[in-house]
N, C-alpha and C positions, 0 to 999 in steps of 0.2 A: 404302723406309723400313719397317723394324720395326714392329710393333704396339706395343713396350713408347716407343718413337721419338712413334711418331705420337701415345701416348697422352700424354706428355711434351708434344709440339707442341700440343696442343689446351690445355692447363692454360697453358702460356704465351701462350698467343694469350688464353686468357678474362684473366691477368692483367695482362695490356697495355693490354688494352681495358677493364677497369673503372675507375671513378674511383678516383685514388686514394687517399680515404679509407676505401677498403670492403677488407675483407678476403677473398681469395679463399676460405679455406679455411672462413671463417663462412659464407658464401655457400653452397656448398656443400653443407657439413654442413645448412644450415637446408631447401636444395631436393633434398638426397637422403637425408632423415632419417637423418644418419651420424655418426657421433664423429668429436671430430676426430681421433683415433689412425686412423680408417678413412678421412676423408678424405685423410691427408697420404699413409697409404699407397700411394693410388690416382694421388696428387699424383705422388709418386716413383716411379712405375711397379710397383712392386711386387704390386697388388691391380689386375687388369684391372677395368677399369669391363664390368656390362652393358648388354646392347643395353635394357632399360630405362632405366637411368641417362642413358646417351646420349642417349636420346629426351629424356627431362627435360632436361637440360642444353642439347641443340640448340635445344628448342623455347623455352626461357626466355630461351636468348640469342641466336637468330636465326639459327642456325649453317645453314650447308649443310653436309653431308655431303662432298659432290663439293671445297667449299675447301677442307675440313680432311685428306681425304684426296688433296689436292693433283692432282685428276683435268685432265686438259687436254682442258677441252670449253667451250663457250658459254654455258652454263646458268648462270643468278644468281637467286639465291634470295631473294625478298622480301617484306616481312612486309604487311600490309595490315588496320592497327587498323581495328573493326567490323565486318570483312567477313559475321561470321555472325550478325551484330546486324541486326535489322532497323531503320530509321529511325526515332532518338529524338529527344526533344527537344535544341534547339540549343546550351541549357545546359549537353550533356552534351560535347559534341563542343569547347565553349571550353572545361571541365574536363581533358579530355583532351591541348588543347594547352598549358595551362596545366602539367601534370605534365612535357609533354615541356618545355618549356624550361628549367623547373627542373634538368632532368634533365643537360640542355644547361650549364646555371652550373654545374653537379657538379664539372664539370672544371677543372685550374687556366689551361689554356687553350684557345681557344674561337673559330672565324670561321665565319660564313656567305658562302657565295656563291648569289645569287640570280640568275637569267636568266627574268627577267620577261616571260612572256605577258601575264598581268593581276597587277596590283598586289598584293602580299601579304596576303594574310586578315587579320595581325594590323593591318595599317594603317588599316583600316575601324573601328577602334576607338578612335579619335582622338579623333573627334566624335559626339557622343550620336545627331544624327537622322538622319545617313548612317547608323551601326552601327544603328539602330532599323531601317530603310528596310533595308538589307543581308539582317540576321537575318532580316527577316518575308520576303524576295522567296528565301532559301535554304531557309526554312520550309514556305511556302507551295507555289511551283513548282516547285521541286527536290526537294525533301524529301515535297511532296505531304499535307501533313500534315491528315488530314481534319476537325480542328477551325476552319483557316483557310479551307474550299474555297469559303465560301460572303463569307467577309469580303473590305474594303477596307483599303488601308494607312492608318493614324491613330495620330501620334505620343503621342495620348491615351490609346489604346483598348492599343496595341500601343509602350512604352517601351522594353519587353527590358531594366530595370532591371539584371537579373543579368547578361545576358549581358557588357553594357557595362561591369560594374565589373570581370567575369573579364578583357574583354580589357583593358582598363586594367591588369591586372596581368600577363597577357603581353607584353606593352611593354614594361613595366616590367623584365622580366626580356630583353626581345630587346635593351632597351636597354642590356644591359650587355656584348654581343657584337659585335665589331669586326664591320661588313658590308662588304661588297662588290657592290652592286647593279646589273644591265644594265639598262636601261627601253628602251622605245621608244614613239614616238607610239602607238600602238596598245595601251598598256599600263591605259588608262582605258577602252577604247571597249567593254567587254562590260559595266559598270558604267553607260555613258552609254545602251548599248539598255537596259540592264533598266530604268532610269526614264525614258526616251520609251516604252518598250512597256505599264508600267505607266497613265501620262499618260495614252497614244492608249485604253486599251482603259477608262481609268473605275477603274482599280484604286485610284486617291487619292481617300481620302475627303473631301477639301474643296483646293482652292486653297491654303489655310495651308499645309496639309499637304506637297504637291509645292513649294512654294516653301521652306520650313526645309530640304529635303532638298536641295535644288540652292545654297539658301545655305549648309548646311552640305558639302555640293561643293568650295564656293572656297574655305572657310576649309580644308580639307582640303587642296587645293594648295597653299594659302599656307604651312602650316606643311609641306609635303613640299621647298619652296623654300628654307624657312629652314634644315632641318636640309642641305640640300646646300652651304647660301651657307658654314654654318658649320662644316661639314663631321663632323658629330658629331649624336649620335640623342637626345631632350629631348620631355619628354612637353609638351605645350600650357601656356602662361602659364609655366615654368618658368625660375629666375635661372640666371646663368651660373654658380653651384655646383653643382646638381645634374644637369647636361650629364654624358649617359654616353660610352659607348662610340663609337669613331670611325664613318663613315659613308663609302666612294667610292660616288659615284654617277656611273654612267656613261650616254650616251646612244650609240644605234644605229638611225639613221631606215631601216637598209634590211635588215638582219634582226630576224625577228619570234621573240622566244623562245619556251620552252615549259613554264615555269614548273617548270623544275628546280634543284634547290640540292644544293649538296653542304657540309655541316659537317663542321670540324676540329675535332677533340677533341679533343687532347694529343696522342700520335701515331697519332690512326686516321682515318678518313674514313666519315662514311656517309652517305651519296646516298638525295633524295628526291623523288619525282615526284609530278604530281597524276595522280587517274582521279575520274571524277564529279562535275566541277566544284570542289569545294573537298574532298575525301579524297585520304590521302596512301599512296604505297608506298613500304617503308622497306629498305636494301641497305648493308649490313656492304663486301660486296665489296669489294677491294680496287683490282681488275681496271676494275671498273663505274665507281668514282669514277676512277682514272685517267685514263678515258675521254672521261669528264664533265668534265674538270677541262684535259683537253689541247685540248676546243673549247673552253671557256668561255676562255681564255687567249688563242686565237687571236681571237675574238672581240671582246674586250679591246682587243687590237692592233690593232683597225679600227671603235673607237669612241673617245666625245668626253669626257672627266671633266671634268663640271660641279661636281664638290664640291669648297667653298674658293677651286679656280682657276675659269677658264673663265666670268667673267659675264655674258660677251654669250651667249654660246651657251649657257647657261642661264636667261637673261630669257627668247629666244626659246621654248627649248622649253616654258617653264611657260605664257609667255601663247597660244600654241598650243594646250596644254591648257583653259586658261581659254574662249578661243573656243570650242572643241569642248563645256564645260560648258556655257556662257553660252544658246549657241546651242538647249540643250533648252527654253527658256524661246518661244521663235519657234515 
């Protein structure tokens, strides 16, 4: 392929993959401070871009070099929000996801698919003293944050007000994305150590406290039941008007996923994985989500869809989970 070819290929690939109410050529002009006489130039091949420009361009929209130059190798390039941030507050990192889902409605249309090691981060935000309980055990041991090293969890002391109203508004916005969800028995159980390992070691500040956290546990199933029974995503107390987007919920008691998802965007795909417990790395690729999307499929074909159909085999799996909750109270 020609350079004037390739540089043609790259303009069509950013315009395919933007939402589209956005203008390539504003875009542009605004990230390589250009007229737009000189953007459309460069549009139409006429004015090579340089190896500046490029740079700008690749790194604002995620690009690999090796895709755009169509190289035939193994290498996928992926982006990794905060990687040169050092650990902030929690508020920052629901702001964060808060922007991407937004980002995610841009388009006019929009699915997830989920393959569930552990239950999705925005679902933790259901319920005020789980999402309390969540935030401070992400804050504290994971995040290491030296204001908490010395406290105990208390719904009092430690509400996470803000957090909880950010992720209420990421719901809000996930809830209007057709899912596609894999679960499996195993899909609670890093959630159910981190409040026995809190319990056993003294981390709960009172009895009250460990007990709103495991009540608010069940009502947290109860309402992950309802949106499968009804097969449709619906934030808590909500009438059957403002019931979003649809919901498959799938069960698979004998593979354990790895909490990958790949989003459809109008026609692109981009695939995302965890590293560090709840951080995400993020992949345009084209190659990568085919990848991703040809086992998630297969995967499919040898599990159980409890959303809408399937009652029986959805009583059992929730009251399964409920035992496994219940049981941290013993």
């Amino acid at each position: 392929m020609e350079a004037v070819e390739l540089q043609q290929y790259l303009f069509n690939h950013l315009k395919e993959n933007l939402p589209t109410h956005l203008s390539l050529a504003d875009e542009l002009g605004d990230l390589l401070n250009l007229s737009p006489d000189s953007v459309y130039r460069r549009i139409r091949g006429e004015k090579p871009l340089t190896l500046t420009e490029l740079k700008k361009i690749c790194e604002r929209y995620h690009l690999s070099l090796d895709l755009l130059l169509q190289l035939q190798n193994e290498s996928v390039l992926f982006d990794a929000p905060g990687l040169n941030s050092a650990p902030g507050e929690f508020v920052d990192y629901m702001k964060a996801m808060l922007l991407q889902f937004k980002y995610f409605n841009s388009f006019k249309t929009k699915e997830i698919f989920y393959l569930c090691k552990d239950a999705p981060i925005w679902y933790f935000y259901l319920f005020p003293e789980l999402a309390a309980f969540k935030t401070f055990f992400w804050s504290k041991t994971i995040n290491n944050m030296p204001a908490l090293s010395s406290k105990k969890f208390s719904l009092s002391e430690f509400p996470y007000d803000d957090c909880f109203a950010l992720g209420q508004q990421v719901l809000e916005e996930h809830n209007k994305i057709h899912s596609v969800e894999l679960w499996n028995l195993e899909s609670i159980h890093s959630t159910i150590n981190q409040v026995a390992f809190y319990r056993d070691a003294g981390n709960f500040k009172s009895a009250e406290d460990f007990d709103a956290v495991v009540n608010s546990f069940h009502h947290w199933l109860d309402h992950m039941e309802q949106q499968a029974a009804k097969g449709v995503k619906f934030m808590p107390g909500a009438n059957d008007l403002s019931y979003k987007a649809p919901i498959q919920f799938y069960v698979n008691e004998l593979i354990l996923g790895n909490n990958t998802m790949v989003i459809s965007l109008d026609n692109k795909r981009l695939s995302m994985i965890t590293y560090s417990v709840f951080h995400y790395l993020f992949t345009g690729d084209p190659r990568f989500s085919s990848k991703v999307m040809t086992s998630f499929d297969t995967l499919l074909s040898r599990s159980t869809l409890i959303s809408k159909t399937g009652e029986k085999d959805r009583n059992r799996f929730f009251n399964a989970l409920r035992e496994k909750v219940e049981g941290l109270r013993n």
